[in-house]
C-alpha positions as CSV (number, residue, x, y, z in Angstrom):
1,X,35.0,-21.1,36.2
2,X,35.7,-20.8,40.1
3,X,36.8,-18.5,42.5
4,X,37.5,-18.4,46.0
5,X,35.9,-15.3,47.2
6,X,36.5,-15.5,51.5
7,X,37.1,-19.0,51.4
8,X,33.8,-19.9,49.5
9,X,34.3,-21.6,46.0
10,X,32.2,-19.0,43.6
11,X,31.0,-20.8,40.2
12,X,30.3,-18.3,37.3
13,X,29.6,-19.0,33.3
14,X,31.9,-16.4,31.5
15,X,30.9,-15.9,27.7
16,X,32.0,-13.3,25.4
17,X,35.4,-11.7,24.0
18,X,38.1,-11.0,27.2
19,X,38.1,-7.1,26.0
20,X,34.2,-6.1,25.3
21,X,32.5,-4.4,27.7
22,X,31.3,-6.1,30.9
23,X,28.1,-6.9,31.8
24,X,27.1,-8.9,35.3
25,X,23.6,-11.1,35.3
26,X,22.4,-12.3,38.5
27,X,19.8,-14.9,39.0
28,X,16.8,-15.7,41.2
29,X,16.1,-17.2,43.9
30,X,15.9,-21.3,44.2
31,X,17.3,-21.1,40.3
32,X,20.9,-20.5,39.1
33,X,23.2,-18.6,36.7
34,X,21.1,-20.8,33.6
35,X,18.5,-18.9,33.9
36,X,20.3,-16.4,31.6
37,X,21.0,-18.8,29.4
38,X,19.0,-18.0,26.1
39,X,19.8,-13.9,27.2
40,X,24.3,-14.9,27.2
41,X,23.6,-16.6,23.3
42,X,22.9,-13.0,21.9
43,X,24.4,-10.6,24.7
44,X,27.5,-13.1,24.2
45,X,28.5,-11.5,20.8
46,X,28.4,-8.0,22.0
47,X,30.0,-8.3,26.0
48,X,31.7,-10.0,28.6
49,X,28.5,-11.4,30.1
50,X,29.1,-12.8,33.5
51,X,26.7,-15.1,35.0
52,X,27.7,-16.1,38.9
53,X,25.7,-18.6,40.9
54,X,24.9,-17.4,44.5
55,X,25.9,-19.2,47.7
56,X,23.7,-22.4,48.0
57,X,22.6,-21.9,44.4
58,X,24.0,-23.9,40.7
59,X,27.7,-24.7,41.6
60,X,28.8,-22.4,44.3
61,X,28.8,-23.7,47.8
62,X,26.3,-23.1,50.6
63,X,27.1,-22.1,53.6
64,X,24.9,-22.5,56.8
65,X,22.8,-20.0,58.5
66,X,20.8,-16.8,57.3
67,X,22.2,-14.9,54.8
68,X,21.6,-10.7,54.1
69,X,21.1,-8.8,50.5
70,X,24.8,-7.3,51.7
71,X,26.1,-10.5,52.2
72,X,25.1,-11.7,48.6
73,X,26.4,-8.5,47.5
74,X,30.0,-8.7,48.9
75,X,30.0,-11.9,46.9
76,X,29.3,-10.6,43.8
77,X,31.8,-7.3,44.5
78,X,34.8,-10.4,45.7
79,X,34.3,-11.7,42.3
80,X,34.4,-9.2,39.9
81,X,37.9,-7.4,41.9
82,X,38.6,-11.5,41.1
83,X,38.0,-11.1,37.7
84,X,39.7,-7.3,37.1
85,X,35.9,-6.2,35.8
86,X,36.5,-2.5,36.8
87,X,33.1,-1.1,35.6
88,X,30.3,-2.8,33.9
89,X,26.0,-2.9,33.2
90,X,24.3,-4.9,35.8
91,X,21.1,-7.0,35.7
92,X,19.5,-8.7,38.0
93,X,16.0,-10.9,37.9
94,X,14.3,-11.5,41.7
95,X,16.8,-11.8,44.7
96,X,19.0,-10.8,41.8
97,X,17.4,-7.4,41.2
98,X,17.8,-6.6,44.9
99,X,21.5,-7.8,45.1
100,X,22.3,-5.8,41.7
101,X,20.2,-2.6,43.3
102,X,22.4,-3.0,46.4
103,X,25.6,-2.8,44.5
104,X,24.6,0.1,42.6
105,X,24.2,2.1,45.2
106,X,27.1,1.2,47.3
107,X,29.5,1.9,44.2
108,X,27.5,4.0,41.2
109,X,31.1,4.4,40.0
110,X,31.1,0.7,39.0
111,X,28.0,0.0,36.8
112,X,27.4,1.5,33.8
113,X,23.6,0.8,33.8
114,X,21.4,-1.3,35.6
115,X,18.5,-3.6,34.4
116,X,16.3,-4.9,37.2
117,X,14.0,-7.8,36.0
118,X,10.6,-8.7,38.3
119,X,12.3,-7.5,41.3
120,X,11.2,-4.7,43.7
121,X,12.9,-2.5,46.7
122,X,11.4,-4.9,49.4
123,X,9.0,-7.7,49.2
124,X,7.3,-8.3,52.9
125,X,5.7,-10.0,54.7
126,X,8.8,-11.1,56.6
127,X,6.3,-13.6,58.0
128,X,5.7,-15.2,54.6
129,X,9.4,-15.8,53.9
130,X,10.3,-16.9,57.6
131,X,7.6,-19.6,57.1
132,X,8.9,-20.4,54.1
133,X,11.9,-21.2,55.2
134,X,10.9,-23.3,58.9
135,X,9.0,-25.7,56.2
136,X,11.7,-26.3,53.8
137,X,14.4,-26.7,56.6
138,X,12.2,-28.9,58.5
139,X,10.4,-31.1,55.2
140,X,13.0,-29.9,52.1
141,X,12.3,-28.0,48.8
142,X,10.1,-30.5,47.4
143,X,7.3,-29.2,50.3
144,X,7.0,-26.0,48.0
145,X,7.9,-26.7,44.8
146,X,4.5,-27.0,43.1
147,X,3.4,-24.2,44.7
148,X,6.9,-22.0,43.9
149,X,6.8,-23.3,40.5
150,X,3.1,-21.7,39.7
151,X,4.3,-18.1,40.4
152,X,7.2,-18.6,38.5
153,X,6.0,-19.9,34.9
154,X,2.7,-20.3,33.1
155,X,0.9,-24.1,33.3
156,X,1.9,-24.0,29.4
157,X,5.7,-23.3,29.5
158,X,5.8,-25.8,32.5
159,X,5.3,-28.5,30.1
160,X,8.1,-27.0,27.8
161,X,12.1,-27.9,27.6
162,X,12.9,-24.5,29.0
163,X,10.1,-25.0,31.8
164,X,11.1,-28.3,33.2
165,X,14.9,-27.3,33.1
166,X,13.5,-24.4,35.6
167,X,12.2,-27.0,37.7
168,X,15.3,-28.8,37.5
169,X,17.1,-25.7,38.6
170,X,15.0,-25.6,41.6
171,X,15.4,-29.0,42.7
172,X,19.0,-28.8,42.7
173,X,18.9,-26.0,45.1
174,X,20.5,-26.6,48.0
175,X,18.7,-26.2,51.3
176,X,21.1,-23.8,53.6
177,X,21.6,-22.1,50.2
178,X,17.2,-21.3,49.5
179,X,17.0,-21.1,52.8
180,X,19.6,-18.2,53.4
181,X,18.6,-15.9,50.5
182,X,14.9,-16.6,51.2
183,X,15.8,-14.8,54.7
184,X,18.3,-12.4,53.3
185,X,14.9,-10.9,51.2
186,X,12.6,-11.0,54.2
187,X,14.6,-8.4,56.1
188,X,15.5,-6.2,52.8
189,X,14.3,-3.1,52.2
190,X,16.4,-1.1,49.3
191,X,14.6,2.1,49.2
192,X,16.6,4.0,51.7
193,X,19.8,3.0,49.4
194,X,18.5,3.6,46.2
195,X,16.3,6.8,46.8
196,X,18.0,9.3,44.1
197,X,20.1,6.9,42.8
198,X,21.4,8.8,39.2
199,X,22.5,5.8,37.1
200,X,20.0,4.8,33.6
201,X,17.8,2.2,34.6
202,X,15.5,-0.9,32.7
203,X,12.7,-2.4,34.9
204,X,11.6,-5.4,33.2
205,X,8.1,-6.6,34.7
206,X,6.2,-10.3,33.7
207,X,2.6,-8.8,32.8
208,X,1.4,-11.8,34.8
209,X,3.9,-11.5,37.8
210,X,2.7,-11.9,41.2
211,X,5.3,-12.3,43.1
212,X,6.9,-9.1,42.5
213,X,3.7,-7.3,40.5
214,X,3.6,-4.7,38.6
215,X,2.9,-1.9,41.3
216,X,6.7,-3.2,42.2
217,X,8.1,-2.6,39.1
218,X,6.2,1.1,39.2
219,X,7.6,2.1,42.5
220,X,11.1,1.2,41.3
221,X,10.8,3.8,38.3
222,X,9.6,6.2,41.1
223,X,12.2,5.9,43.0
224,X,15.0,5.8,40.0
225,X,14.9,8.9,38.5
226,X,16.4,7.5,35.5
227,X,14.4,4.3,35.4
228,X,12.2,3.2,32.4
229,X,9.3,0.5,32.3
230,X,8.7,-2.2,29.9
231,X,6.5,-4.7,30.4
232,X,6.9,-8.3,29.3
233,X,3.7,-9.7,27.7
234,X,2.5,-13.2,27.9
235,X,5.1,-13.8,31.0
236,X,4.9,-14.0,34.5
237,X,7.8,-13.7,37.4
238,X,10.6,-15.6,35.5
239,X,10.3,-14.0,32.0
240,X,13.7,-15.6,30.8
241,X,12.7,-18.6,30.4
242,X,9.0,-18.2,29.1
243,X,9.5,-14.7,27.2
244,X,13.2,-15.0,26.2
245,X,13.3,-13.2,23.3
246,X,11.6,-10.3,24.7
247,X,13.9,-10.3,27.5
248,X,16.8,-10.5,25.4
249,X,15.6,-7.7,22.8
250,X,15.2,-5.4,25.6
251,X,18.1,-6.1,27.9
252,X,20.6,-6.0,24.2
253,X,18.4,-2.5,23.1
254,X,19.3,-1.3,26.6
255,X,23.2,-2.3,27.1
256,X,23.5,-1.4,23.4
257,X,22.5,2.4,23.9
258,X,24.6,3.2,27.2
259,X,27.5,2.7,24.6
260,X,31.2,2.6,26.7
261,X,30.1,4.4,29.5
């Protein structure tokens, strides 16, 4: 479905029974709401799941410029007050993690739990991302692609269905819209927000991830005193699509146990 959310059309997959309890997945970045997709087939018969594409990403428009982690967030919030979703869990993989760890701390009151999936509090340098993001506006996506696609997946699960649909996700990424998140993480740093924050926590870390390594994931459960660890064998930074079932047992275990909080 679509919503307008301050004059920018807002594409989300909506799966699950009107009246079960709400949970919100939000992707990665240069990928789209499909990268849930074999997580919404099982969490589908249980919740609400609700899978939005950010600005620039799947079906939602881009807009020009940089964009912020608050930014993203504000989207997310405009869509679920769309939507009437009152309260509900939260998970987030990447870009995703630090959008979901944003709106956690801004309004606890809204999320039930939160699951944060190869993300961390900040991942500098700045440099590295504002490089980035000259190349691609300057030669496209395609300039990184090989090189954005080896940190994601394993050579293996490159070759797979799954795999090359990733790749497919990235190519279909538009520009403004990898550009502008890619900026919007170079200036984030969550720890400030999320010191403290009281609200039961899964970090989900890719054994192999390094992009957002395990010494992220740690420092997250530091910081979240109600944050536990599970590591994701045999997976690197986008375990949803090369560890699914994993993924799904864990985030379904999780979700499961915070009952109708």
């Amino acid at each position: 479905m679509f919503t307008i959310v301050d004059d920018i059309a807002i594409h989300a997959r909506i799966d699950g029974a009107a009246d079960a309890p709400a949970v919100v997945l939000l992707h990665s970045l240069g990928t789209s709401a499909a990268v849930w997709d074999l997580q919404v087939e099982s969490l589908r018969q249980h919740f609400r799941v609700i899978c939005p594409d950010f600005r620039g990403h799947g079906l939602t428009e881009a807009t020009p410029g940089d964009y912020t982690i608050a930014g993203l967030a504000g989207d997310i919030t405009g869509l679920l007050d769309r939507l009437g979703v009152a309260r509900a869990h939260l998970g987030g993989l990447s870009i995703g993690g630090m959008v979901a760890q944003h709106l956690a701390a801004a309004t606890p009151e809204r999320f039930a739990s939160l699951a944060l999936c190869d993300t961390a509090m900040a991942i500098p340098p700045a440099s590295f991302w504002q490089e980035r993001v000259a190349l691609v506006r300057r030669d496209g996506l395609g300039a990184i692609e090989e090189a954005v696609l080896a940190r994601w997946i394993s050579p293996a699960c490159m070759k797979t269905a799954a795999g090359r649909g990733l790749r497919t996700m990235f190519r279909r990424t538009s520009v403004e819209g990898y550009a502008g998140c890619a900026l919007a993480i170079a200036t984030a740093d969550l720890a400030p927000r999320i010191a403290g924050l009281a609200i039961p926590t899964l970090v989900l870390i890719g054994a192999y991830d390094e992009a957002t390594p395990r010494a992220s994931a740690e420092a997250l459960c530091a910081a979240l005193p109600q944050a536990r660890l599970v590591v994701i064998g045999d997976a690197a930074h986008i375990p949803t699509v090369e560890a699914p079932d994993a993924v799904t047992a864990a985030l379904l275990h999780f979700f499961l146990s915070q009952g109708e909080r």
